[in-house]
DRENDOKE-796285 format. One record per residue (C-alpha): x, y, z. Coordinates in pm, 1 decimal. Layout:
<rs>
px:X, py:Y, pz:Z $
...
</rs>
This chain:
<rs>
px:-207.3, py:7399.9, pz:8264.9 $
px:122.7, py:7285.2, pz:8203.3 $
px:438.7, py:7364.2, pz:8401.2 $
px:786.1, py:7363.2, pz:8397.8 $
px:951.3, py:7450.5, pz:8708.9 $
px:1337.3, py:7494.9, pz:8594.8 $
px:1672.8, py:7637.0, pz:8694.6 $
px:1760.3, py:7892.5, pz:8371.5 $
px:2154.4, py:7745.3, pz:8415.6 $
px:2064.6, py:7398.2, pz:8368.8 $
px:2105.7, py:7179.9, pz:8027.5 $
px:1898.4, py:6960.5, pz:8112.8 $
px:1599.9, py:7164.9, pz:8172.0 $
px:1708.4, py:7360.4, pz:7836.9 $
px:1672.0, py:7043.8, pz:7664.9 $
px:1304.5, py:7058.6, pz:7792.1 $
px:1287.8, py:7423.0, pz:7696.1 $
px:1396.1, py:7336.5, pz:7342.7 $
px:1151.0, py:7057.2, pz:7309.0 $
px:853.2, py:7211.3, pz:7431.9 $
px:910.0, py:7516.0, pz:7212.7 $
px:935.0, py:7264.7, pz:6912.1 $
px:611.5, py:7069.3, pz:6955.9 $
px:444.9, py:7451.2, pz:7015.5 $
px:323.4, py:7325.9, pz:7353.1 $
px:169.9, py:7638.1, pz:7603.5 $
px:294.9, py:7582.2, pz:7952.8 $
px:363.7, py:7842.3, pz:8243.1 $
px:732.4, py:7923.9, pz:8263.6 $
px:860.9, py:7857.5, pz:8615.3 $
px:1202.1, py:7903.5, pz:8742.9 $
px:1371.1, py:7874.1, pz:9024.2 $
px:1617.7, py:8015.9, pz:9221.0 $
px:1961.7, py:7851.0, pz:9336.4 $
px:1844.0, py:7848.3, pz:9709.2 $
px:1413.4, py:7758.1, pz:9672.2 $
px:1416.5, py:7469.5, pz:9842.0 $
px:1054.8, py:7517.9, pz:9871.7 $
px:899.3, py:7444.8, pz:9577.9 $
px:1064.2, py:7104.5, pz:9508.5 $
px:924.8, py:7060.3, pz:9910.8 $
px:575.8, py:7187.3, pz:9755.9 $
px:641.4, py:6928.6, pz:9490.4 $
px:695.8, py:6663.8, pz:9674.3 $
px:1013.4, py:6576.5, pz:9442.1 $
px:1386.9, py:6588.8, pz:9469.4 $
px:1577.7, py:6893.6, pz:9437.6 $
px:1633.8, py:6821.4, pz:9086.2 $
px:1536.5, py:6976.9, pz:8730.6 $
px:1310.4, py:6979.6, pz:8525.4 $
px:1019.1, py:6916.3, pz:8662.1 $
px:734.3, py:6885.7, pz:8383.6 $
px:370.8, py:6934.8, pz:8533.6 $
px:122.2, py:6812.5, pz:8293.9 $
px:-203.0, py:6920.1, pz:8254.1 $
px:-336.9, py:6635.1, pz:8460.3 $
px:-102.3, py:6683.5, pz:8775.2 $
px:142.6, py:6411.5, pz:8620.6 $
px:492.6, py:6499.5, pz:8769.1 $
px:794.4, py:6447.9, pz:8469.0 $
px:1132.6, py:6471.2, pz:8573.2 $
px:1490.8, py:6352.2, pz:8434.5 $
px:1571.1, py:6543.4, pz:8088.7 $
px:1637.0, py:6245.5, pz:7925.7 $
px:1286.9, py:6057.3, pz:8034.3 $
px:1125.9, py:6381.7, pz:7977.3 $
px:1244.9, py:6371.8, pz:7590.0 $
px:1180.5, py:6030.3, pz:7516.2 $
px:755.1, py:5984.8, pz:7637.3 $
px:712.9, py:6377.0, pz:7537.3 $
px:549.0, py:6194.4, pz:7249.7 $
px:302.6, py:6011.4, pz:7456.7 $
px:189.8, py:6297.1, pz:7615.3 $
px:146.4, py:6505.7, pz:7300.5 $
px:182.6, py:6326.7, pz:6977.1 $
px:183.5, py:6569.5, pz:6736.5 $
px:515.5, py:6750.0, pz:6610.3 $
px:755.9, py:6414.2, pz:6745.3 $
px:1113.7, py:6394.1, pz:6857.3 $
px:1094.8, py:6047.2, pz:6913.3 $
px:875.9, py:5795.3, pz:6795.0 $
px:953.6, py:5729.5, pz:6471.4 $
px:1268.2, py:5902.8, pz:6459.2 $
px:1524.5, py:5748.5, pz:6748.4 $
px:1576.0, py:5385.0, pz:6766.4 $
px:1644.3, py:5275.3, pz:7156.6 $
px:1955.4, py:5209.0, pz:7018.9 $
px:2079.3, py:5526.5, pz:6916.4 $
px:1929.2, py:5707.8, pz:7203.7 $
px:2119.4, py:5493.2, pz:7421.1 $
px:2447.6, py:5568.1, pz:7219.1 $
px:2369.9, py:5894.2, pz:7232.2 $
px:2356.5, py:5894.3, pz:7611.2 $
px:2630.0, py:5705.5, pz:7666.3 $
px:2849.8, py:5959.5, pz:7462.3 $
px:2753.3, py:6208.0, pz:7676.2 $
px:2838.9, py:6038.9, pz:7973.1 $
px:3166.3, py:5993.4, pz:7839.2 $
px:3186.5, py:6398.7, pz:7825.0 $
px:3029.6, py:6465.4, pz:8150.1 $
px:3293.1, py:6498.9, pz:8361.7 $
px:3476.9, py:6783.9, pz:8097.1 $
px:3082.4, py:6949.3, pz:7990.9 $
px:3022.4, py:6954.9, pz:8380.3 $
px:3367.9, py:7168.6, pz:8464.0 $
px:3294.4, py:7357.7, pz:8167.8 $
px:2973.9, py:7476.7, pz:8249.5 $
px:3075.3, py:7572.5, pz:8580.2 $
px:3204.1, py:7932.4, pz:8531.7 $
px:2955.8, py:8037.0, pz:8335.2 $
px:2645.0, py:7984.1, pz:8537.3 $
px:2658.7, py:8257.6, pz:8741.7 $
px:2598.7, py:8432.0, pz:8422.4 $
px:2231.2, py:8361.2, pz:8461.5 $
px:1903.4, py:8486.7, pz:8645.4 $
px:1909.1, py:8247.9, pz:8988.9 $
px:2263.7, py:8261.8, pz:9117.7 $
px:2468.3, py:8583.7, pz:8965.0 $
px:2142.5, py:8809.4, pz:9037.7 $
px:2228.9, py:8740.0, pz:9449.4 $
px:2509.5, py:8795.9, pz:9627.1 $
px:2393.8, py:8535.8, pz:9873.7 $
px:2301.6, py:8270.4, pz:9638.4 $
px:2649.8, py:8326.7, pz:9438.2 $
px:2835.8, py:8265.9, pz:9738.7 $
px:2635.4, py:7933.6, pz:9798.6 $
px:2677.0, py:7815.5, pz:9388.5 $
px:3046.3, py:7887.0, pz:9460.5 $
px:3051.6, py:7721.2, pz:9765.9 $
px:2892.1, py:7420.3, pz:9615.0 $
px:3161.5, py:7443.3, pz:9301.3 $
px:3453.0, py:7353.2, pz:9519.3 $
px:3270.5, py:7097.0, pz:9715.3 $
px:3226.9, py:6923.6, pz:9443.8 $
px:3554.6, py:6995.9, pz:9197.5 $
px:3787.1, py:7095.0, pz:9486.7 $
px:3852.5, py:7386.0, pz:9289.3 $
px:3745.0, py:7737.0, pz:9293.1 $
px:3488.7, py:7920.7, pz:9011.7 $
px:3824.0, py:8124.7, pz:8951.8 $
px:4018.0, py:7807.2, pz:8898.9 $
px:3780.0, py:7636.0, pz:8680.7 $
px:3767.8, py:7975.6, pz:8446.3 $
px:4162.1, py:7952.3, pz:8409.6 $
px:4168.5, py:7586.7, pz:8399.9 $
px:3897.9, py:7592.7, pz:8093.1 $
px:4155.2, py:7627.6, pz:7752.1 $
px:4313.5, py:7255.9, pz:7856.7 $
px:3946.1, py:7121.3, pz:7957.9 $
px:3836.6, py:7221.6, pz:7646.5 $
px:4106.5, py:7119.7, pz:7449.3 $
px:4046.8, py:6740.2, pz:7640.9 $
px:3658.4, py:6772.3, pz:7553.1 $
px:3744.1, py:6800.5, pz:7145.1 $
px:3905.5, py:6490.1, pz:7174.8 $
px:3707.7, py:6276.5, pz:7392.6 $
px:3379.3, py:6402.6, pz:7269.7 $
px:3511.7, py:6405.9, pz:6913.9 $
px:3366.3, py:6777.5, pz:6876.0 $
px:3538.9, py:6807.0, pz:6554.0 $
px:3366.0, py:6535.3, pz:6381.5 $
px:3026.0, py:6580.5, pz:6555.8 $
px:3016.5, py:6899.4, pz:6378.5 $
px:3129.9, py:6793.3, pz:6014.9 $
px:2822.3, py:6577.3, pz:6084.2 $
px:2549.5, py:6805.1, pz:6166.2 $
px:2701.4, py:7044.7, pz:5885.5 $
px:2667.3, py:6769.7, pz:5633.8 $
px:2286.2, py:6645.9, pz:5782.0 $
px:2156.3, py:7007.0, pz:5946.5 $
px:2046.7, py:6802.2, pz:6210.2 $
px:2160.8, py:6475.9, pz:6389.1 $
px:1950.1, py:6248.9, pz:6221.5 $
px:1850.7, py:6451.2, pz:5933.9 $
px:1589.2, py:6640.8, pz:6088.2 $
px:1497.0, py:6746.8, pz:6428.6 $
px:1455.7, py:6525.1, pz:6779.8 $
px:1533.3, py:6488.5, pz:7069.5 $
px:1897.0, py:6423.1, pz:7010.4 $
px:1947.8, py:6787.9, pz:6888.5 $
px:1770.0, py:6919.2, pz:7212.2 $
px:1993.9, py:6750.1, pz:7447.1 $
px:2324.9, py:6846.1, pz:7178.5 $
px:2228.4, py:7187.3, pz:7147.3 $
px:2168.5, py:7260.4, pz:7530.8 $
px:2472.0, py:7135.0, pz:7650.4 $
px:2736.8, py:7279.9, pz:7372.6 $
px:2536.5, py:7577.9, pz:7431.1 $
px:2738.2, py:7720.5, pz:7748.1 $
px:3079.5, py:7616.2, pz:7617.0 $
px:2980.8, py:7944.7, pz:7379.1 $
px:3026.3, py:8176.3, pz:7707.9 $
px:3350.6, py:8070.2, pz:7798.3 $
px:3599.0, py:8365.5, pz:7734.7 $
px:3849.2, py:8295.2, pz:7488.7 $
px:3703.6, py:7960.9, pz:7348.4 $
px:3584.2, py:7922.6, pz:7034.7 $
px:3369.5, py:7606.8, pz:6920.6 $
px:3405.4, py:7469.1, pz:6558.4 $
px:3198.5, py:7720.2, pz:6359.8 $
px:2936.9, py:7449.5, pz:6204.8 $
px:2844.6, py:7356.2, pz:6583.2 $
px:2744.8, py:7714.1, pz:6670.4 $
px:2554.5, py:7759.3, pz:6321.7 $
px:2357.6, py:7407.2, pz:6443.7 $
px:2327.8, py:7505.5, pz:6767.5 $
px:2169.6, py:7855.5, pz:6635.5 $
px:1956.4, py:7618.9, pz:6375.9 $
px:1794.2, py:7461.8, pz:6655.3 $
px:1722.6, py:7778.1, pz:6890.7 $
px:1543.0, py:7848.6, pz:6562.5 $
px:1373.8, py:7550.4, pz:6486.3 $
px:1208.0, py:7507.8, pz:6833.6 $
px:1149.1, py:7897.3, pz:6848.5 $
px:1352.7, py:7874.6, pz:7183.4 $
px:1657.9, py:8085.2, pz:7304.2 $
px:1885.4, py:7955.6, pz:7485.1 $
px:2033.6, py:8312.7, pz:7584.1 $
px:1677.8, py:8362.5, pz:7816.9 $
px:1773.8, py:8371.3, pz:8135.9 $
px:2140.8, py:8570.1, pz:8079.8 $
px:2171.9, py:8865.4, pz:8299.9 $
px:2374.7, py:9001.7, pz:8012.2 $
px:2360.7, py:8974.6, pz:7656.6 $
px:2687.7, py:8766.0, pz:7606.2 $
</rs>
């Protein structure tokens, strides 16, 4: 049967989560925990998610791969083919790198919201651990750093406009694909930061496509936030 082995903090594996829930596909739900080291051992893949296990044994991983040859691997329902040019996927992309850096700092206080890290002492103390490794800044600082972050992300990621967009069309291209998986996922979390507020029309779409793909992106909250 098919898998999905996923960290319940992680975009990218939402993305999955979202798509999978569109195209009405049955899988086993399998997350992980911050420290399981053994199951991506078991797996024989790099500590990374998703990991998509199809029916034959076929290992999937990299949110973006996953999203663009779902199609090939079950046709019907598509999010893809037909829909996305290579050309605006790769725009698409390429704007969110361009965000990365801001979504990534953003995120950050908020994960230990979720089943996996804020449900262990010890594996809270490693995910913070790991936070100022990598930002050279505390989960505390982040949090109080996140008005001026945000404020940078509206203008580089041109949030404003994005959303008079997907107001205007419902959906990114007019109906639902794979670019509205990987939009919705990662503009979800910004929607747990304390005292931010995202332009109204991007929390309607992101609540548009929870509802589409009959897939919360709340599961996995400790809390009802």
């Amino acid at each position: 049967m098919t898998a999905l082995y996923h960290f319940w903090w992680s975009p990218e594996a939402q993305r999955v989560r979202l798509a999978l829930g569109y195209k009405g596909i049955v899988y086993e739900d399998r997350p992980i925990a911050f420290d399981d080291d053994e199951t991506f051992f078991a797996l024989g893949v790099a500590r990374t998610v998703p990991v998509l296990q199809c029916d034959d044994g076929t290992l999937l991983t990299d949110s973006a791969t996953i999203l663009r040859q779902l199609d090939h691997y079950w046709p019907h329902r598509p999010i893809y083919e037909g829909i996305l040019t290579a050309a605006t996927w790769d725009a698409l992309l390429g704007w969110r790198q361009s965000a990365d850096a801001l979504l990534t700092r953003l995120h950050a206080p908020v994960l230990p919201a979720y089943r996996g890290i804020g449900d262990s002492e010890q594996n809270l103390a490693a995910y913070k651990s790991e936070v100022s490794r990598r930002f050279g800044a505390s989960v505390e600082e982040l949090s109080n750093d996140r008005y001026g972050a945000f404020g940078q992300l509206m203008q580089v990621a041109r949030l404003r406009e994005l959303a008079i967009r997907l107001a205007k069309n419902r959906f990114y291209l007019g109906q639902p694909s794979a670019a509205d998986m990987l939009l919705a996922a990662d503009l979800f979390p910004l929607q747990l930061l304390d005292g931010v507020t995202l332009p109204i029309d991007l929390m309607y779409y992101i609540q548009r496509v929870e509802d589409t793909c009959q897939t919360g992106l709340r599961d996995g909250l400790l809390a009802s936030l």
